[in-house]
Every structure is written in structure tokens, then in C-alpha cells.
C-alpha positions as CSV (number, residue, x, y, z in Angstrom):
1,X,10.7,-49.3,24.6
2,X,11.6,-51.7,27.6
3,X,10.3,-50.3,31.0
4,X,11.2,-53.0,33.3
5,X,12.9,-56.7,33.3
6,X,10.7,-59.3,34.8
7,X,11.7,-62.5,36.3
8,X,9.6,-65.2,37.2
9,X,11.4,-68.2,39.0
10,X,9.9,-71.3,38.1
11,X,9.5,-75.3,40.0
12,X,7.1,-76.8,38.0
13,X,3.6,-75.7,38.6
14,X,3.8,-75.0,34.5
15,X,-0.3,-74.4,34.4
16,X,0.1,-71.2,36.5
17,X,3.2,-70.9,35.3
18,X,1.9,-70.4,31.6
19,X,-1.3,-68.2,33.2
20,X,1.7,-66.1,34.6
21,X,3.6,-65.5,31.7
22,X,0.2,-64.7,29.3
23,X,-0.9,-62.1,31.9
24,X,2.4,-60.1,31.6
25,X,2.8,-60.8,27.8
26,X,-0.6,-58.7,28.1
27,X,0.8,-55.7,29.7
28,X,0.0,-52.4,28.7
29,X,4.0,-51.6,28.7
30,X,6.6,-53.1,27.6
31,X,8.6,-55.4,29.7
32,X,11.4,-57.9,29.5
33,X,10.6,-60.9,30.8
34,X,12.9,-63.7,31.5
35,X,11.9,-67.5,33.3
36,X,14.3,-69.1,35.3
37,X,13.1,-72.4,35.3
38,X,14.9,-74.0,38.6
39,X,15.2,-77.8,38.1
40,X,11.4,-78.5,37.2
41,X,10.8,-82.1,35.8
42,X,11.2,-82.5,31.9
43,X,7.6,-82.2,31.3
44,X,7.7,-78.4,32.8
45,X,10.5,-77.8,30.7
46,X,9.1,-78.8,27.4
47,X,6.0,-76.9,28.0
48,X,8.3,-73.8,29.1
49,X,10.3,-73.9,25.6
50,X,7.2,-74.8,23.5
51,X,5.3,-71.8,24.8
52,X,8.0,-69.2,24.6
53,X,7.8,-67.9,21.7
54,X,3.9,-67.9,22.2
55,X,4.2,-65.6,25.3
56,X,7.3,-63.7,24.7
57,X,9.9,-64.6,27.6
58,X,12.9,-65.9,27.3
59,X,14.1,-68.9,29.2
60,X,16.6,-69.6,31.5
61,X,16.9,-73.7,32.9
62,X,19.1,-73.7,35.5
63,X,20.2,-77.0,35.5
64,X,22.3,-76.2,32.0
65,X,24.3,-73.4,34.3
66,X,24.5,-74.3,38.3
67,X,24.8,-77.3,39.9
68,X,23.3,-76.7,42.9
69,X,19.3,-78.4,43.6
70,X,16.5,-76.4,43.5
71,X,16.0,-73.9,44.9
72,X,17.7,-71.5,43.9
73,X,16.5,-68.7,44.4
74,X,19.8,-66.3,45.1
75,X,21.1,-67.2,41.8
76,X,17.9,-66.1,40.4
77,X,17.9,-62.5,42.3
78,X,21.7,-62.4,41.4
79,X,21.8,-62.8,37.5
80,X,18.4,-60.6,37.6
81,X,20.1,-57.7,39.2
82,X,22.8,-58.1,37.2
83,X,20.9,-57.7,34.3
84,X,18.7,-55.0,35.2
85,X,21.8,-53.0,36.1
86,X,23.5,-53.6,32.5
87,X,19.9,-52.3,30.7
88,X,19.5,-49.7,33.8
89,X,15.6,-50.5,34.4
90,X,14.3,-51.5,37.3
91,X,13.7,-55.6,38.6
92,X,10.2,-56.7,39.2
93,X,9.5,-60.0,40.7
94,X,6.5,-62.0,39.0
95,X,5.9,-65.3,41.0
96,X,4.7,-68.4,39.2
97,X,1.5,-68.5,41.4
98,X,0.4,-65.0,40.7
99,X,-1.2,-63.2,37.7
100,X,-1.2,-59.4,37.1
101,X,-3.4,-56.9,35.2
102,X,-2.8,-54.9,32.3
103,X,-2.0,-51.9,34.5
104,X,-0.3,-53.6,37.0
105,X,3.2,-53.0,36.1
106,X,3.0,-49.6,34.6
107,X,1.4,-48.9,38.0
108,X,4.6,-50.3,39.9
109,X,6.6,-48.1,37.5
110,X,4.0,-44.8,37.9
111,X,4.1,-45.0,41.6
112,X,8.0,-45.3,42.1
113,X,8.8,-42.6,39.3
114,X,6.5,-40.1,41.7
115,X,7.9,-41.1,44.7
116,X,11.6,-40.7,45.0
117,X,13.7,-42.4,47.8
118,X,11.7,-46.4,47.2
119,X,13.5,-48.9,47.7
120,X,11.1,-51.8,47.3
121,X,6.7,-51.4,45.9
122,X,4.8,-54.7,46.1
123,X,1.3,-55.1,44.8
124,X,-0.8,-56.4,46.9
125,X,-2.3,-59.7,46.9
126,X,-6.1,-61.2,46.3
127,X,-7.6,-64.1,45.9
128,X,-10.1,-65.2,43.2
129,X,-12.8,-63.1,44.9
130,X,-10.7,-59.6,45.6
131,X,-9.8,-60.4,48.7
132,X,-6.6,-59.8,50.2
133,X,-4.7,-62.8,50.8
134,X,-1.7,-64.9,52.1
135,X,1.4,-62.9,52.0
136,X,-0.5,-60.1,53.2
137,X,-3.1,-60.9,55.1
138,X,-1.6,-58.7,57.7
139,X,-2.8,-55.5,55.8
140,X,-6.6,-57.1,55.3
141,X,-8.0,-54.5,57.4
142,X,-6.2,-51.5,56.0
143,X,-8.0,-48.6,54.4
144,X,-4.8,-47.0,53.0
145,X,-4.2,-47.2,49.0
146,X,-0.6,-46.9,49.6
147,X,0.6,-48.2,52.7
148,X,4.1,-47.5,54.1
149,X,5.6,-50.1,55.9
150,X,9.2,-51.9,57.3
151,X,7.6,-55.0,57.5
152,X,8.5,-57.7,55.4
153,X,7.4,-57.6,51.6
154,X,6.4,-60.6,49.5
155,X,8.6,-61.2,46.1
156,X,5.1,-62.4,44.8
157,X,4.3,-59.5,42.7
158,X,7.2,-56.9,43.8
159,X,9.7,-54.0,42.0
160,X,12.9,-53.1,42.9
161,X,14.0,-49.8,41.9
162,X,17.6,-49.3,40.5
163,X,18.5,-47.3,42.9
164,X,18.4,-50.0,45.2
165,X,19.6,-52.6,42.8
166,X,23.3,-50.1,42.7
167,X,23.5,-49.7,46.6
168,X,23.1,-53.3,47.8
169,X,24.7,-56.4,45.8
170,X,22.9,-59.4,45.9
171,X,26.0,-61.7,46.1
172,X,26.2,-60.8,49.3
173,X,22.9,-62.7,50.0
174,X,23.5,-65.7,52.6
175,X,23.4,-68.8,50.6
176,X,22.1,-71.4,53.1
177,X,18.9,-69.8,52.8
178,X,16.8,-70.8,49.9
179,X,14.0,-67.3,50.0
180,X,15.8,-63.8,50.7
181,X,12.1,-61.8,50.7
182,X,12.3,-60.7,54.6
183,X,16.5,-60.1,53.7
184,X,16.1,-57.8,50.9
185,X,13.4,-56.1,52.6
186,X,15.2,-54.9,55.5
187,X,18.0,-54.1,53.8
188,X,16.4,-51.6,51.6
189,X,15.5,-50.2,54.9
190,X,18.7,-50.0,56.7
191,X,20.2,-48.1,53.5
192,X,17.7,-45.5,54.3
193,X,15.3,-46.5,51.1
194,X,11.3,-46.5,51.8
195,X,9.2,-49.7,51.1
196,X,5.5,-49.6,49.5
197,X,2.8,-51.6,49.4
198,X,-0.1,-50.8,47.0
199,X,-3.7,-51.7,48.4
200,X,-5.1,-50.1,44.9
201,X,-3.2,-52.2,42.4
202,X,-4.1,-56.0,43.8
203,X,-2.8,-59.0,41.6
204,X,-4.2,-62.5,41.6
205,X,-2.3,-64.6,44.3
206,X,-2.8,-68.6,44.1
207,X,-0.5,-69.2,47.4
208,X,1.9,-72.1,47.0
209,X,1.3,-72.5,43.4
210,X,4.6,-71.9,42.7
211,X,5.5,-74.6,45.8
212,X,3.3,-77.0,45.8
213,X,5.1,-79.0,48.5
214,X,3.9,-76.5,51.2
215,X,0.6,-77.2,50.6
216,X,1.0,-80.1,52.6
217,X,0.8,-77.3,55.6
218,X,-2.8,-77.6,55.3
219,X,-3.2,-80.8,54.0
220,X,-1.1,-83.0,56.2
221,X,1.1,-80.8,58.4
222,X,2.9,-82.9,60.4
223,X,4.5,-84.3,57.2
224,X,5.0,-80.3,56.1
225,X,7.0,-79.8,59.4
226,X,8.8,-82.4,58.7
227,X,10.2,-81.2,55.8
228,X,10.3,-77.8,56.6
229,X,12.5,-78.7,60.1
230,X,13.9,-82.6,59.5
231,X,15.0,-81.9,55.9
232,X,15.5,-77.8,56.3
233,X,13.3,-77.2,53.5
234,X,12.0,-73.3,53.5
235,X,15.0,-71.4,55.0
236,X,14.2,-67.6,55.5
């Protein structure tokens, strides 16, 4: 039986991509899982459709729907709420730079079916060593397994529960921006809904894997700025 619907938005980056999608097929529930591959070059595609039915997701490529340029990110969160309303399960969010455990999304589903009233429960994020990284480095020094908080939650590894999906519709999202994380997160919020983080169920995080373009903040940063603020790349 389907517990959840996972979607994974995809820019090329189809080696963690593939590590993404073999990690959930792997889960100890039963999910569906749906890529939305956003533009990627032809390449990314072909290797998306040749490994689908190897991983079990099904595929989505943009470019045969919308005719906006990547990214698009709000028609990703829009069709996957509107399909997670139509099977009533809830919406995680699986980036293409992250991989989960076995138990990682049966624990997302565990911790929100004993703890009425969430609105948003993100796993937190490690690096290849266990230790917590980039989205959430702010919690590094927290002892908490569960942390409550109204800051801002990652979409790298994150579930949102139905009950949020029904009370706030994502077409409603502003569409000059192209990432709606720090949006969603306080509107779950300001509809009186509580947002988790989970210190105790930690998922790989390979930051910017799923955009390699902002590597360039640490490789060559003035070019990153440039991008980001010239060419308005990155609007939050």
C-alpha cells in the first residue's frame, strides 16, 4: 500500500540524481515516487527514461508540458500537491543531491502520524561523515532529537502533511521566484500548523548537487554574484 508520493525535481546532476532515486526505491515502505525532470540536457534525460523502470519512478520532463525555462520549481510543488490531494497521502520532497535511508521516510510518516497539528517535518541533513550540514548548519549544535522551530526548512529531504496540503494552495505561490522553501515554511506557520525538524533521522546531503551552478559560490564567487544579482538567478 502507497504511504506517501515523492517528488524529486531534477536539473541534470543525473549521477546523484540516479543515487537519489535507488535510495528511495530501497525504502522499507511503499512510496510513489515521481521525477520532474526540469529542462536537463538530453543526456540527463536518456539516462532518466533508461533507468526508470530499474528504480521504479515515474517521469515527468517538463519541457513536453510548460514552456517556461528552468526552473521551475512552482509547477513542480503545484502538480505534486495536486496529486497528493487526489490519492490523499502526504507530499515529501526528495532533492536530487540528497540520499535517504531505509527508515527515513517511514520515519517522516511515524513522527507526523503521533504528532497531530504538523504542518511541515524535514530530516535533517549530514554530510558523508554524519555531520550536520548546509541547510542546516544552524542546528549543528543542538542536542534535541526533535527540534521545533519557525525558522525556515530545507525542501532537501522534507514532508508535507495533507493537512497542510488542503489549507494552503500552492498556486498561490509568487511566480517570479524560482525556490518557495522559506514561503511554504512560514505559511504553514501563520495557518497555525507546527514545523519539525528531526536531528535523529539525518539523510545524506551533497549541497548543490542538484545546482551545480552555485557551486561557483566557492569556487569563483564573484562570477556566482553575478549570476545570482546581474542575471537574478536564485530568487527566494
Amino acid at each position: 500500500m502507497v504511504k506517501a508520493l515523492v517528488i524529486t525535481p531534477v536539473k541534470n546532476a543525473i549521477e546523484t540524481t540516479l543515487d537519489t532515486a535507488k535510495a528511495i526505491s530501497e525504502s522499507n515502505i511503499e512510496v510513489k515516487h515521481i521525477i520532474f525532470n526540469d529542462f536537463s540536457s538530453p543526456e540527463t534525460r536518456e539516462g532518466l527514461e533508461l533507468n526508470q523502470a530499474k528504480f521504479g519512478y515515474d517521469l515527468i520532463n517538463l519541457e513536453d508540458f510548460v514552456q517556461k525555462p528552468s526552473p521551475n520549481y512552482d509547477y513542480v510543488l503545484k502538480k505534486g500537491q495536486a496529486l497528493a490531494l487526489e490519492e490523499k497521502l502526504p507530499l515529501i520532497i526528495v532533492e536530487s543531491d540528497v540520499v535517504v535511508k531505509k527508515d527515513t521516510l517511514s520515519s517522516l510518516l511515524t513522527f507526523m502520524e503521533n504528532n497531530k497539528g504538523c504542518g511541515m517535518i524535514g530530516a535533517i541533513t549530514v554530510d558523508e561523515k554524519g555531520k550536520t550540514n548546509f541547510p542546516y548548519l544552524k542546528f549543528k549544535n543542538e542536542k534535541k532529537q526533535v527540534i521545533q522551530t519557525e525558522r525556515s526548512l530545507s525542501f532537501c529531504c522534507t514532508l508535507i502533511t495533507t493537512d497542510f496540503l488542503a489549507a494552503y494552495d500552492f498556486n498561490s505561490l509568487e511566480r517570479g521566484k524560482d525556490w518557495f522553501d522559506t514561503t511554504i515554511s512560514k505559511m504553514s506557520i501563520n495557518l497555525g500548523f507546527e514545523n519539525f525538524v528531526l536531528n535523529n533521522v539525518p539523510v545524506w546531503h551533497r549541497p548543490h548537487g542538484s545546482r551545480p551552478w552555485k557551486q561557483l559560490k566557492y569556487t569563483n564567487p564573484i562570477k556566482y554574484y553575478w549570476q545570482k544579482f546581474i542575471l537574478g538567478r536564485d530568487k527566494i
